[in-house]
Residue frames relative to the residue before (quaternion, step in Angstrom):
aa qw qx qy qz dx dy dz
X 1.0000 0.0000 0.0000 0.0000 0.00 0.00 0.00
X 0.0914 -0.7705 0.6304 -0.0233 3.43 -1.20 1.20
X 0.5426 -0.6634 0.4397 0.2684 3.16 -1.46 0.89
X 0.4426 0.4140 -0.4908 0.6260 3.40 1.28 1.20
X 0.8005 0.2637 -0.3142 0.4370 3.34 -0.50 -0.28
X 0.4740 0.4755 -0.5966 0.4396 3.99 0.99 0.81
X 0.3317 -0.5470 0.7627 0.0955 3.38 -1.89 1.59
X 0.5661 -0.5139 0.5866 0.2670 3.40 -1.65 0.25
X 0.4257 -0.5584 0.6570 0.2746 3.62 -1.45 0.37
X 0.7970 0.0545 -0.1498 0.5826 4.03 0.55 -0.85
X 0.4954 -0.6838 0.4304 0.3190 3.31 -1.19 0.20
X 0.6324 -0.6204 0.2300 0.4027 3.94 -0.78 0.90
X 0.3400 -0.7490 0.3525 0.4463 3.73 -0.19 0.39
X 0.7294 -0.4933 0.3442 0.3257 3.21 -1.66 0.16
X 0.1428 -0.5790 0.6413 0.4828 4.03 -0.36 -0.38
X 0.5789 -0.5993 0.5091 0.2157 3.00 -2.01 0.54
X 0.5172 -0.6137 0.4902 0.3398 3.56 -0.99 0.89
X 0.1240 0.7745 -0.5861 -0.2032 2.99 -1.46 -0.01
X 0.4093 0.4989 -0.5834 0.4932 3.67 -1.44 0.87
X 0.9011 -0.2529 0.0395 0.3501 3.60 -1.49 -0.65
X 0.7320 0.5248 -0.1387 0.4117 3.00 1.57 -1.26
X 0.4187 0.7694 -0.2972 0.3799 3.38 1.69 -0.41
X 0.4363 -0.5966 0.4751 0.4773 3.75 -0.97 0.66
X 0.8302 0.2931 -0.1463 0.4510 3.65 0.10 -1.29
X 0.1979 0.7683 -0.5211 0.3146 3.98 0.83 1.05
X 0.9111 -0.0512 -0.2076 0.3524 3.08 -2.16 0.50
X 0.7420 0.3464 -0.1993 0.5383 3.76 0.70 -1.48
X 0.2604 -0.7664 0.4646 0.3592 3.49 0.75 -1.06
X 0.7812 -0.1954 0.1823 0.5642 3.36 0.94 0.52
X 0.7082 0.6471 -0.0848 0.2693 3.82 1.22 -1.13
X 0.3899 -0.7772 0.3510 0.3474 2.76 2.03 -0.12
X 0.8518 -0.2519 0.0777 0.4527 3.69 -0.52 -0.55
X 0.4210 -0.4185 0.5684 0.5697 3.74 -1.02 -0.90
X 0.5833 0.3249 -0.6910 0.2769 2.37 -2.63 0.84
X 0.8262 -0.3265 0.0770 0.4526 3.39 -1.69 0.21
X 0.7349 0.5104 -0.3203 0.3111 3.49 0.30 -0.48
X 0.4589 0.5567 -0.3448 0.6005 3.64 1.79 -0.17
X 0.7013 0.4558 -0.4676 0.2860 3.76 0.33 -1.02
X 0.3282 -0.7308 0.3937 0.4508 3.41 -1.02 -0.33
X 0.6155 0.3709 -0.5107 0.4721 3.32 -1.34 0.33
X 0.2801 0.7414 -0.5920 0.1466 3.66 0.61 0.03
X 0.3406 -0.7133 0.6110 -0.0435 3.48 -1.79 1.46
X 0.4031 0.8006 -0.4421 -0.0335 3.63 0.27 -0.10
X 0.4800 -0.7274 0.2945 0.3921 3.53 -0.38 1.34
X 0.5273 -0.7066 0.3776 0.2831 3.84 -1.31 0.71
X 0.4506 -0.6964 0.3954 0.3946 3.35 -0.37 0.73
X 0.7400 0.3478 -0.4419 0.3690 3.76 0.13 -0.02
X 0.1917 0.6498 -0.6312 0.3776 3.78 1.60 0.61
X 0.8453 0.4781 -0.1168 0.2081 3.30 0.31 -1.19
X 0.6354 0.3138 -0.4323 0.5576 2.92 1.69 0.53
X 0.5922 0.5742 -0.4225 0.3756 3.48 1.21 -0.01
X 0.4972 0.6387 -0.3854 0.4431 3.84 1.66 0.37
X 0.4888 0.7254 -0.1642 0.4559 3.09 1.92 -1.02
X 0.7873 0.3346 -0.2064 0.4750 3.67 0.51 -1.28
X 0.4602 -0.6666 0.4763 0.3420 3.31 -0.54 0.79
X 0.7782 -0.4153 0.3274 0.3388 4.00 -1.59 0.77
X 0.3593 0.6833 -0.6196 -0.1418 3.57 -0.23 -0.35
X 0.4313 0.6478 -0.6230 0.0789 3.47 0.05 0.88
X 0.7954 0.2756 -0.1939 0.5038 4.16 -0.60 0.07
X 0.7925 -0.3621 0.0166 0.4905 3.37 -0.05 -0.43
X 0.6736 -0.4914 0.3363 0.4379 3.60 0.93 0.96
X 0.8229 -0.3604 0.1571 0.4102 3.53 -1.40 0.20
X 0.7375 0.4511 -0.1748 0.4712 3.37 0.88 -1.42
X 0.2614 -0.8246 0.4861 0.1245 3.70 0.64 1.08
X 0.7938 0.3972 -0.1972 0.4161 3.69 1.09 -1.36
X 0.3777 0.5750 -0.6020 0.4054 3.91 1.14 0.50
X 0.5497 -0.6548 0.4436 0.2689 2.85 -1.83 1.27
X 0.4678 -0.6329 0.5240 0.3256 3.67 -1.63 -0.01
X 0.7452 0.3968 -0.3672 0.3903 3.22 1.29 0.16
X 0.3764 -0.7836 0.3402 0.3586 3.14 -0.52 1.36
X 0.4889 -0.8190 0.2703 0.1311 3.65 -1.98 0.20
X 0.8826 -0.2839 0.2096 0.3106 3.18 -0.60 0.47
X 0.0936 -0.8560 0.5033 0.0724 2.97 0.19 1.10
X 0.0767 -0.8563 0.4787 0.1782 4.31 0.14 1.12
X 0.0286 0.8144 -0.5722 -0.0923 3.23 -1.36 0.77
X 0.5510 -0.7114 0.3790 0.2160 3.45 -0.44 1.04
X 0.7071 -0.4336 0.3766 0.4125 3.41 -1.67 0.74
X 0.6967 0.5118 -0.2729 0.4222 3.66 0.36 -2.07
X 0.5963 0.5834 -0.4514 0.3167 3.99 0.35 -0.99
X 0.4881 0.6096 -0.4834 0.3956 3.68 1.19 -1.53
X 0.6123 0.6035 -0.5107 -0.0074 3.76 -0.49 -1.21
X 0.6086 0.6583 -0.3521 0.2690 3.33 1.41 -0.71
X 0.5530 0.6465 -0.3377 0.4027 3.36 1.74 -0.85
X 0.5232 -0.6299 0.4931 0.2938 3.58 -1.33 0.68
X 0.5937 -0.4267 0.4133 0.5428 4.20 -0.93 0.37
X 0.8014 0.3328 -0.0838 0.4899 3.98 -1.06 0.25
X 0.3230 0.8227 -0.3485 0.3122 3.39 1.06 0.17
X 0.1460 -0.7316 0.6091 0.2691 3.94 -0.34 0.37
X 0.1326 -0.8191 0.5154 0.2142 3.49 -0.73 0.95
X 0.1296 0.8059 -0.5679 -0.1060 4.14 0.14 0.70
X 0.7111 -0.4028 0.2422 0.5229 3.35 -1.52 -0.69
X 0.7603 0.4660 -0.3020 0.3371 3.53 1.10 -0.65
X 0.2895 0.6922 -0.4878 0.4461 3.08 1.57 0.39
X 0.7074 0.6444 -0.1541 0.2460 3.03 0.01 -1.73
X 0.5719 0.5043 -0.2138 0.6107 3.09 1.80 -1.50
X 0.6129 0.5990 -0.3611 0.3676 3.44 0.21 -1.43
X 0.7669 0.3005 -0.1492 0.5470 3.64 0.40 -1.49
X 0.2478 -0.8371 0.3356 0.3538 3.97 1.14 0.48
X 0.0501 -0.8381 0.5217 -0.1511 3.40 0.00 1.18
X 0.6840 0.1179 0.0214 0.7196 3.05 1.43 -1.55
X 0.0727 -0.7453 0.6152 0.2466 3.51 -1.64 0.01
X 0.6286 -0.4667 0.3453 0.5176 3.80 -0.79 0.28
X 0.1842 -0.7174 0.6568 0.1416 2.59 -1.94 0.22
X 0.7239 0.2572 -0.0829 0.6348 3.46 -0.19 0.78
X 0.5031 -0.5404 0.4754 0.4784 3.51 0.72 -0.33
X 0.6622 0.6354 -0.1782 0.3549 3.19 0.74 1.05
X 0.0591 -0.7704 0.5576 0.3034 3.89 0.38 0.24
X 0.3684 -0.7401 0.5426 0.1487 3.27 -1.24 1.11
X 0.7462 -0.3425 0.4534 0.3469 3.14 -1.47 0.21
X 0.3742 -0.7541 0.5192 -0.1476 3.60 -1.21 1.55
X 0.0326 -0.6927 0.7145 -0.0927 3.81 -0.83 1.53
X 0.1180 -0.6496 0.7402 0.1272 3.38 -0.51 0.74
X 0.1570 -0.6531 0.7345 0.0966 4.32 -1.10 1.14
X 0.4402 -0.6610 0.5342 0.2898 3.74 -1.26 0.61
X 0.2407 0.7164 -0.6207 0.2087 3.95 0.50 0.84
X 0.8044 0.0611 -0.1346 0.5754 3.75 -0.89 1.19
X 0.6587 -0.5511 0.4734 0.1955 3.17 -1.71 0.72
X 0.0206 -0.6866 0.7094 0.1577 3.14 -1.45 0.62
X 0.6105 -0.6624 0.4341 0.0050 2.78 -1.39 1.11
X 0.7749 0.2824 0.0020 0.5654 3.61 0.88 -1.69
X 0.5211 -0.6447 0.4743 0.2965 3.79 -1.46 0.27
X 0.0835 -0.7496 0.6514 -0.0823 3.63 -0.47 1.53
X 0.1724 -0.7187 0.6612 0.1285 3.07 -1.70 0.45
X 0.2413 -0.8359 0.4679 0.1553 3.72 -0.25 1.17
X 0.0333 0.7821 -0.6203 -0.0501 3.56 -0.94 0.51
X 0.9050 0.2653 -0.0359 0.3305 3.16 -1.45 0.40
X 0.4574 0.6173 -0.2168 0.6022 3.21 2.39 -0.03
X 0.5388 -0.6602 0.5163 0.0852 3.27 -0.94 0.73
X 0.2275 0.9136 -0.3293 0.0722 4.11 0.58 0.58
X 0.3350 -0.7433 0.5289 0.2358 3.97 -0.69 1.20
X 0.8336 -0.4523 0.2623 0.1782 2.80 -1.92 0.67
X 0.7429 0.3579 -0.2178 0.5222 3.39 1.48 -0.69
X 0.4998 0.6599 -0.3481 0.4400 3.34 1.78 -0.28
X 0.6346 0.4804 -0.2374 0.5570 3.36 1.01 -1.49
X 0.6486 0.4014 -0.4244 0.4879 4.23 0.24 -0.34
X 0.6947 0.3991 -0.4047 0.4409 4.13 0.76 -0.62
X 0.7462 0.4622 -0.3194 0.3573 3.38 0.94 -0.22
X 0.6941 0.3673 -0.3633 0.5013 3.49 1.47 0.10
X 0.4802 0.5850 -0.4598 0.4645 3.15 1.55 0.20
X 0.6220 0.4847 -0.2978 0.5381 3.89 1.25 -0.63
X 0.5976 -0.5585 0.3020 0.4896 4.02 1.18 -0.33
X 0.5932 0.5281 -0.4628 0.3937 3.68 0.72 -0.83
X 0.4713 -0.5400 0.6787 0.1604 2.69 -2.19 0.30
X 0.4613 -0.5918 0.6607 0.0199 3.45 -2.10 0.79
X 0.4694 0.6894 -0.5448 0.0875 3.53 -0.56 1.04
X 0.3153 -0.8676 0.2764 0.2674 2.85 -0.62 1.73
């Protein structure tokens, strides 16, 4: 074997043309004029434009000023009637006898307001209770612990 008589494995490449016939000629690849020919060209993405559309839902969502603590679920004097005289009145009571329903997967948190009469002796636990509620209910006998 002589270093004449060696053939290549690939063949040598071509140089590239240049002008019309050339791969990377007149446009260079860019197709026409206008913004996309200039360089440094910016052109805004079309799905920007639906992601301006959906509303934020990072942190707290659109309404920035809603509290973080959740609320009060209110249940009135008159509602109590269903409970027997001597009755414990908690939150899962309340559920039980469906007064309240969850929220979140949850029974929430419990203001008992003194609208209408009560009638029978309850004892509230674990219930949240106003000032005019708590006077109809020791004025009926029950008791308040918060």
């Amino acid at each position: 074997m002589q270093s004449h008589t060696l053939k290549r494995t690939h063949k040598n490449k071509k140089a590239k043309t240049v002008g019309r016939g050339g791969t990377r000629g007149k446009t260079s690849g860019r197709g026409t004029k206008g913004q996309n020919a200039r360089a440094g060209h910016k052109k805004r993405p079309e799905i920007r434009d639906f992601i301006k559309r959906i509303p934020k839902l990072r942190g707290r969502g659109k309404n920035i000023n809603t509290s973080i603590q959740s609320k009060l679920t209110v249940v009135n004097l008159r509602e109590l009637s269903v409970f027997e005289n001597g009755a414990v009145v908690t939150p899962v009571a309340l559920f039980e006898k469906k007064i309240v329903s969850k929220a979140r997967g949850a029974i929430p948190e419990i203001k008992i307001l003194g609208t209408g009469t009560l009638d029978k002796k309850l004892s509230f636990q674990g219930v949240k209770v106003s000032a005019s509620a708590k006077a109809l209910i020791e004025k009926a006998g029950g008791t308040v612990k918060v």
